[in-house]
C-alpha positions as CSV (number, residue, x, y, z in Angstrom):
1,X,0.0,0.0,0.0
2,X,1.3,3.8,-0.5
3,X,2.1,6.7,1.7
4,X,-0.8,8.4,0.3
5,X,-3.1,5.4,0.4
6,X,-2.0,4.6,4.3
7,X,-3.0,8.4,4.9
8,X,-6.2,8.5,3.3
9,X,-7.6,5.2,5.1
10,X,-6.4,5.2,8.5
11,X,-8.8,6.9,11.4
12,X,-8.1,9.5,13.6
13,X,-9.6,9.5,16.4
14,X,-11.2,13.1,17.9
15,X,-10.4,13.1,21.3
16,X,-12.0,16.6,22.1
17,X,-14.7,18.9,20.6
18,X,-14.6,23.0,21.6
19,X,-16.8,25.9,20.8
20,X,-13.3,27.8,19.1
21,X,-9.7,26.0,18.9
22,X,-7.3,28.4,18.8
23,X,-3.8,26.8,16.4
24,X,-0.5,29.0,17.6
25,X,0.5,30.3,21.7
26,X,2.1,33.5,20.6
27,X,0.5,36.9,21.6
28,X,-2.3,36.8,18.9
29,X,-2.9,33.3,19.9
30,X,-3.3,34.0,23.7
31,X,-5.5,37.1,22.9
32,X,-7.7,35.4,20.9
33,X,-8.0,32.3,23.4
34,X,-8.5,34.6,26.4
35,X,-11.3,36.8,24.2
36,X,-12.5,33.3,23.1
37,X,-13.5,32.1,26.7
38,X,-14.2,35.6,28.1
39,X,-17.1,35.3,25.7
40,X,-18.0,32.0,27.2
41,X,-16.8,29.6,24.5
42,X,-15.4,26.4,25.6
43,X,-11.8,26.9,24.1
44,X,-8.7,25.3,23.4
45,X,-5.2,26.7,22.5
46,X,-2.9,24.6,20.2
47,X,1.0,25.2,20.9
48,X,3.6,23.4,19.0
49,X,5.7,24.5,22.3
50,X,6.2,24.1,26.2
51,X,5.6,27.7,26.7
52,X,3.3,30.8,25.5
53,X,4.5,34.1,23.9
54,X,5.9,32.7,20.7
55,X,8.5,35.3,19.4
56,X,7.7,37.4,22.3
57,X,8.9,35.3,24.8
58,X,11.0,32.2,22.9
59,X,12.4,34.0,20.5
60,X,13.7,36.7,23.1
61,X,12.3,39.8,21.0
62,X,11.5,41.8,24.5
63,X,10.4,44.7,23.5
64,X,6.9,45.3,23.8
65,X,6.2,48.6,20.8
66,X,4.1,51.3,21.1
67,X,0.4,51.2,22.4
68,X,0.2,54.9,21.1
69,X,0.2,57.0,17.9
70,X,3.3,58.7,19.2
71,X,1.2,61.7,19.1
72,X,0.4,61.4,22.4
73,X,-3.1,59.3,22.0
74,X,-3.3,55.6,22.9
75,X,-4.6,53.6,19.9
76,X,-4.5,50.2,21.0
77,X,-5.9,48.9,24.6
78,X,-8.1,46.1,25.4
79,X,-6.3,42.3,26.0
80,X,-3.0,43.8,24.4
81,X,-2.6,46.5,26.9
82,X,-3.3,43.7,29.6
83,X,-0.6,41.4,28.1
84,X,2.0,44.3,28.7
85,X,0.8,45.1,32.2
86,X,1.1,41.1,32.4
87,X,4.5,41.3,31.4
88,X,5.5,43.4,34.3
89,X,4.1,41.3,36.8
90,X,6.6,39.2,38.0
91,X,10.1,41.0,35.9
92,X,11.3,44.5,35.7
93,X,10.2,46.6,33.3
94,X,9.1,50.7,33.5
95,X,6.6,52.3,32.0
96,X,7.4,56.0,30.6
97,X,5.5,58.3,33.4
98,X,3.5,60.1,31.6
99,X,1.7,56.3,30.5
100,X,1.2,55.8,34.1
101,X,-2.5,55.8,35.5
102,X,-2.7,59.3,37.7
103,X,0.3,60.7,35.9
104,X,0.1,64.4,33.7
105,X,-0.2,63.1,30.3
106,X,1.3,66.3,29.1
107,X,4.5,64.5,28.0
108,X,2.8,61.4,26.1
109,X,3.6,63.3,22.8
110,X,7.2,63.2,23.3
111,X,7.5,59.2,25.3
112,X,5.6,56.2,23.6
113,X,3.6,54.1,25.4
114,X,6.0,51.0,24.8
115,X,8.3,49.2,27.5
116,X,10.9,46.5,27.7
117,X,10.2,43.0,29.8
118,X,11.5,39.5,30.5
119,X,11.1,36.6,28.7
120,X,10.7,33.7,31.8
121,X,7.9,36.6,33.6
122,X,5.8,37.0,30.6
123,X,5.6,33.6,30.1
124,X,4.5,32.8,33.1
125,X,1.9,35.4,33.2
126,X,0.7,34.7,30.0
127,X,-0.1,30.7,31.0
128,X,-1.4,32.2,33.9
129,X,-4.1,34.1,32.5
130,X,-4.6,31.6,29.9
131,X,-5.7,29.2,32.7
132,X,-7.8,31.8,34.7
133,X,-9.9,32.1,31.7
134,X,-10.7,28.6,31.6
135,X,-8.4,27.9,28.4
136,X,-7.3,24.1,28.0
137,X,-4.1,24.4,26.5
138,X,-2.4,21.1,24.1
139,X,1.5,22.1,24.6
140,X,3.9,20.1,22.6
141,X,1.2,19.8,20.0
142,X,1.8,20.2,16.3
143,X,-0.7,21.2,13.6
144,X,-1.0,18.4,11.1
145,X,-3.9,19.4,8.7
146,X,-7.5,20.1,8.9
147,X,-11.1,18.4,8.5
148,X,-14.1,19.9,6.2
149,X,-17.3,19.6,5.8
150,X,-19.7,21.8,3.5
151,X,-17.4,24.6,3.3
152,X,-16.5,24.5,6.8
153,X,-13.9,23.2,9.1
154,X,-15.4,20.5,11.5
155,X,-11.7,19.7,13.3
156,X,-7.9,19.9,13.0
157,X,-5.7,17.4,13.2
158,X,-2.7,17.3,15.7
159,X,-0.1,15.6,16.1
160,X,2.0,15.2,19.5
161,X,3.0,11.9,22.3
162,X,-0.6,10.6,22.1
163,X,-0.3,10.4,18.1
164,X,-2.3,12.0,15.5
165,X,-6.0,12.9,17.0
166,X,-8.6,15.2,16.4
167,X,-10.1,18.4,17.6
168,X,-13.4,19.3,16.6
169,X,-14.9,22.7,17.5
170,X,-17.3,25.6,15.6
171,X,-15.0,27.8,14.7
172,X,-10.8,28.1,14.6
173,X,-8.6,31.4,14.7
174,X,-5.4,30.5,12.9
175,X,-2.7,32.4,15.3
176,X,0.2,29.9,13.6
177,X,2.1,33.6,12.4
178,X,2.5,31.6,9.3
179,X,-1.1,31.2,8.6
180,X,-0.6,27.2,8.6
181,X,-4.3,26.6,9.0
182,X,-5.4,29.1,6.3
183,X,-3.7,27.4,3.8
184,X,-4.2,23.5,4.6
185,X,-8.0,24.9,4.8
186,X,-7.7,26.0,1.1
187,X,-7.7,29.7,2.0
188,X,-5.8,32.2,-0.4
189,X,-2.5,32.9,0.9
190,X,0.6,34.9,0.2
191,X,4.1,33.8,0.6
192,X,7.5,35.7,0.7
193,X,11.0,34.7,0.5
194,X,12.5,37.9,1.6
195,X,13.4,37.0,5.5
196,X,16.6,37.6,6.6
197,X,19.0,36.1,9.7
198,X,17.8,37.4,13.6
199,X,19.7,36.1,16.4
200,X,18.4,37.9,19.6
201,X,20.4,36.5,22.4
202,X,21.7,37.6,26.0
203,X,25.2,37.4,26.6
204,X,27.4,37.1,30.0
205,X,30.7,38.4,30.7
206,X,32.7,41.0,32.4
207,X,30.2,43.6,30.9
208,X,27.5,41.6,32.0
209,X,24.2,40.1,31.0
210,X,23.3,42.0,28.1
211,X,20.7,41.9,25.5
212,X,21.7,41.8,21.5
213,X,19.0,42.0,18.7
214,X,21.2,41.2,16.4
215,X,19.2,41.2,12.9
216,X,20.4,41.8,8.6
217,X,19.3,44.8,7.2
218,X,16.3,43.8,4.8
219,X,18.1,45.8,1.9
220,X,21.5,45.9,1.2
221,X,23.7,48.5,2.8
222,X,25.1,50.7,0.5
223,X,23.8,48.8,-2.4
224,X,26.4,46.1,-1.2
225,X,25.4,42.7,0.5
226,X,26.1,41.8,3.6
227,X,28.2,39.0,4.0
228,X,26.9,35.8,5.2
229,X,23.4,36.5,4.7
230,X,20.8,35.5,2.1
231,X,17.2,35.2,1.9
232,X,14.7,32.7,3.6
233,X,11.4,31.2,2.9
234,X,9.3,30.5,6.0
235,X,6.7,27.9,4.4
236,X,9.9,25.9,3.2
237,X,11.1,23.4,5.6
238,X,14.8,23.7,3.9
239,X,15.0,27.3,4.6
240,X,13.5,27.3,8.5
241,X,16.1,25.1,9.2
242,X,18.5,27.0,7.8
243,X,17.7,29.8,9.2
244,X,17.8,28.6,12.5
245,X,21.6,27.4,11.8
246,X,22.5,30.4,10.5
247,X,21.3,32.4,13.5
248,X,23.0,30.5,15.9
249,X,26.1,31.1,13.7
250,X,25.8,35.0,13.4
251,X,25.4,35.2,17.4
252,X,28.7,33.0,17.6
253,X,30.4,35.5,15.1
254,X,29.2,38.3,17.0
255,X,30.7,36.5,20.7
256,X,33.6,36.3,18.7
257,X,33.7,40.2,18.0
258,X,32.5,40.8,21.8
259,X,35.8,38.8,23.1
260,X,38.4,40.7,20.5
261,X,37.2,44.3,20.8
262,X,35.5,44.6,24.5
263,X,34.6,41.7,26.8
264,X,37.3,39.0,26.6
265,X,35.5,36.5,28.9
266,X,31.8,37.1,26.8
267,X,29.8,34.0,26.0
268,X,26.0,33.4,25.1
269,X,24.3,33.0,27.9
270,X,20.6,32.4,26.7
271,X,19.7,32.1,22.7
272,X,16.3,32.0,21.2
273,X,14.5,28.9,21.1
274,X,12.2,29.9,18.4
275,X,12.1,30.8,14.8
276,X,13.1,34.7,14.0
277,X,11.5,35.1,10.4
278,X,9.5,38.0,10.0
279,X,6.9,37.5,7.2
280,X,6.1,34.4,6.1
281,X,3.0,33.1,4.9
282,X,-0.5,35.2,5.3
283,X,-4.1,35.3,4.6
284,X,-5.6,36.5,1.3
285,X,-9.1,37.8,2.7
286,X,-12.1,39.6,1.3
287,X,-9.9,43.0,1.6
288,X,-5.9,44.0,1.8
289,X,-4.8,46.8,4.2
290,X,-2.2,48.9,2.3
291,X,0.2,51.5,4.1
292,X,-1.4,54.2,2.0
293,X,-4.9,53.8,3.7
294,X,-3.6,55.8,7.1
295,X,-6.2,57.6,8.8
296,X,-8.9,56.0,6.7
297,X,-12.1,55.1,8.0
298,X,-13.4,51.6,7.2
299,X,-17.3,50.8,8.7
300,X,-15.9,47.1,9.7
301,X,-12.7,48.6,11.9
302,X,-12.0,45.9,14.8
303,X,-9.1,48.3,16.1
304,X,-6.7,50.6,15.2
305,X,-2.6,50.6,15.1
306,X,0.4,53.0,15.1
307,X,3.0,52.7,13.5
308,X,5.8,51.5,15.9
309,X,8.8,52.8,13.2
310,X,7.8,56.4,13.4
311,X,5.6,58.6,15.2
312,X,1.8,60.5,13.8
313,X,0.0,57.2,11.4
314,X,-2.5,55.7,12.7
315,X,-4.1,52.8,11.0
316,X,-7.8,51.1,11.2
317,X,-8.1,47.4,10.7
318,X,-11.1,46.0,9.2
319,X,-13.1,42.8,10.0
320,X,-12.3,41.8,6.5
321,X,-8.8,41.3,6.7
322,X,-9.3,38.7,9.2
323,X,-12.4,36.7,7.9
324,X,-11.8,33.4,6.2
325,X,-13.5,33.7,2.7
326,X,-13.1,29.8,1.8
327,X,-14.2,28.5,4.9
328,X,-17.3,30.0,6.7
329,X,-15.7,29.4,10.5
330,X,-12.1,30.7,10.3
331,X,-10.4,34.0,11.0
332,X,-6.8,35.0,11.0
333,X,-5.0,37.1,13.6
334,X,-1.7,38.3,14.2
335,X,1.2,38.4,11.3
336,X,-0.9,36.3,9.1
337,X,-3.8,39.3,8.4
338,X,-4.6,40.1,5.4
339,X,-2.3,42.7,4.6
340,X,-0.1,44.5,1.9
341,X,3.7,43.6,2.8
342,X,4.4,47.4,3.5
343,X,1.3,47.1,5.9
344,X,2.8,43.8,7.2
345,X,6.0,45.5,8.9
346,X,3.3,47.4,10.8
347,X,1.1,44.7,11.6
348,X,3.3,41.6,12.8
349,X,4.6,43.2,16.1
350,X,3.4,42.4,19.5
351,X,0.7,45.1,20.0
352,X,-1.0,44.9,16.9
353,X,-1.0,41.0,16.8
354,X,-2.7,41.0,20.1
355,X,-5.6,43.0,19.4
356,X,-6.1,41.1,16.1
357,X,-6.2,38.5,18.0
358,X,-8.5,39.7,20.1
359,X,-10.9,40.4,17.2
360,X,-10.7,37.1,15.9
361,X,-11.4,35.4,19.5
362,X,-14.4,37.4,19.9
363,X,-15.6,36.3,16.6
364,X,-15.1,33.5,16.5
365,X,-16.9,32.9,19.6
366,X,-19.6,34.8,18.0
367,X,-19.4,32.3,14.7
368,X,-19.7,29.4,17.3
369,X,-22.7,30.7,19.3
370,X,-24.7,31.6,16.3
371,X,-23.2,29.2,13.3
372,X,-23.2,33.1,11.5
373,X,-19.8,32.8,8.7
374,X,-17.1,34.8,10.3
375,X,-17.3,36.7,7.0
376,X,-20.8,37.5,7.6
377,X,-21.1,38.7,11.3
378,X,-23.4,41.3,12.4
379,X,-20.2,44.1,12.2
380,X,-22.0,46.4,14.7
381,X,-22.6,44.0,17.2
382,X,-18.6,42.9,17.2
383,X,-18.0,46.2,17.4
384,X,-19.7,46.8,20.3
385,X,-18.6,43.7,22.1
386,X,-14.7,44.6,21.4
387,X,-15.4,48.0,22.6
388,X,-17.2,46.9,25.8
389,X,-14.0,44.9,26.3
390,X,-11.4,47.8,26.2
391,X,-10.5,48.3,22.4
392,X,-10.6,51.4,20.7
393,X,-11.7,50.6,17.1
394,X,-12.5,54.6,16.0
395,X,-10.1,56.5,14.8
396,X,-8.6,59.5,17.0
């Protein structure tokens, strides 16, 4: 008998059934679980690792950006601002004064709302309130494929030390940052190639600990390439490998620097222990958010972004960019949105992935309450849920 034969007639067993499964731990993911069950669904979050935060906490890329337009107006709140208060919880970490609750918010227009944090705190503080909410989470659990029925998704299919099982639920948010769901699902993606080495790591030494986010330019410096690095694929299993090897070998070349020019006794002390790549694989929805549309209005806006590289845009995103259009019980949150890949440097970091995320949770618990396609949700009613939950989703 073939592979493909094998495949086709063995049975999976479904081991659970949820109101929303929730595929991917990082920040998108754990907003979207927490919005999930805060809205009474019965939810589960799928994790491919032993720990929440993705990037954010694994991947060592401790810097939480801006909450704020840099204008001196918050424009995201809701779960994401919770998930940086979270942060702080148990690690250091300062917010700028003029962010703090009681404190003259004269000088917000000159300080962003943004702080740095520790990788082992927010973890713990993310599983935390992950459990609070009543979230069962599947660690060491690997997405495998999906299940359809009459244009929707009925379960996915795991893989992890039990085997390869089932999880049926109503509706799914695909928080995989590489929109892994989305495409198994037959959702239109886009793919780019154009990730380069990252190798955030903490060193030790006489200088002591001290944090490096050591990245390639994305262009060329000078018109001239940099040495050693290249481009990556993130949906090709050749190039994530690679990638990771090459990481680890520019934060050994950079030790090596460290020891010859200022700290003689320098050595990594902790290095990431998940992927770097920035854009990988994303959602093709019913509408793509360009750069160009700052400050536009859209009448399906689930929230609002700055932009963390410069100070004054502000950005609405609508409900369409995260509907599925293929599959009637799937949205996107996160660095897999439907986006432009200008609009994508804006929308993959931390903040902005969480209150996607939180979007997506709240409909798809809507989706599974009502068995209404994600794409078809009453827009004013989500709105008004999201807003009752902290998010600011009109424009400033």
């Amino acid at each position: 008998m073939s592979a493909a034969a094998w495949t086709e007639t063995r049975q999976i067993p479904v081991e659970a059934e949820y109101d929303v499964c929730v595929v991917g731990g990082g920040v998108a993911g754990v907003a979207a679980a927490l919005a999930a069950a805060r809205e009474g669904a019965k939810t589960c979050l799928i994790e491919k690792e032993y720990a929440l935060g993705g990037l954010a906490t694994l991947g060592l890329i401790v810097i939480y950006l801006p909450l704020c337009d840099g204008r001196g107006r918050q424009v995201i709140s809701g779960i994401s601002e919770e998930l940086l208060l979270a942060g702080l919880k148990y690690g250091p970490g300062n917010l700028p004064d003029c962010w703090k609750k009681g404190f003259d918010p004269a000088g917000r227009n000159k300080a962003r709302y943004r702080t740095h944090y520790e990788a082992a705190p927010m973890m713990i503080a993310l599983e935390e309130l992950i459990l609070d909410a009543g979230v069962t989470v599947l660690y060491d659990t690997r997405f495998a494929g999906v299940h359809k029925e009459n244009g929707r998704i009925t379960g996915v299919i795991v893989e992890n030390k039990s085997g390869r099982i089932g999880i049926a639920a109503k509706a799914f948010v695909d928080a995989t940052g590489d929109a892994d769901v989305c495409f198994a699902a037959g959702e239109k993606t886009v793919s780019l190639d154009t990730n380069r080495r990252t190798g955030w790591y903490f060193s030790n030494g006489e200088k002591g600990v001290r944090l490096h986010g050591l990245t390639d330019p994305h262009f060329p410096l000078d018109g001239l390439p940099v040495p050693g690095s290249r481009f990556y694929a993130g949906d090709k299993h050749e190039d994530v490998t690679q990638h990771a090897i090459d990481g680890r070998r520019m934060i050994m070349e950079h030790v090596r620097m460290l020891r010859e020019t200022e700290d003689p006794s320098a050595y990594p002390l902790l290095i990431p222990a998940y992927d770097g790549m920035r854009m990988t694989r994303r959602l093709s929805g019913a509408y793509t958010l360009d750069e160009k549309e700052v400050f536009t209005d859209f009448p399906d806006s689930i929230g609002l972004t700055g932009d963390w590289r410069k100070p004054g845009p502000v950005f609405a995103v609508p409900w369409r960019t995260i509907a599925g259009t293929e599959n009637a019980n799937i949205a996107a949150a996160g660095r897999c949105i439907s986006v432009t890949t200008h609009m994508w440097d804006i929308t993959r970091v931390i903040p902005t992935a969480a209150m996607t995320g939180q979007a997506a949770g709240t409909g798809a618990a809507m989706c599974a309450r009502t068995g209404i396609a994600m794409s078809e949700l009453p827009v004013k009613k989500l709105q008004d849920t999201l807003k009752a939950n902290g998010m600011i989703i009109e424009k400033p």
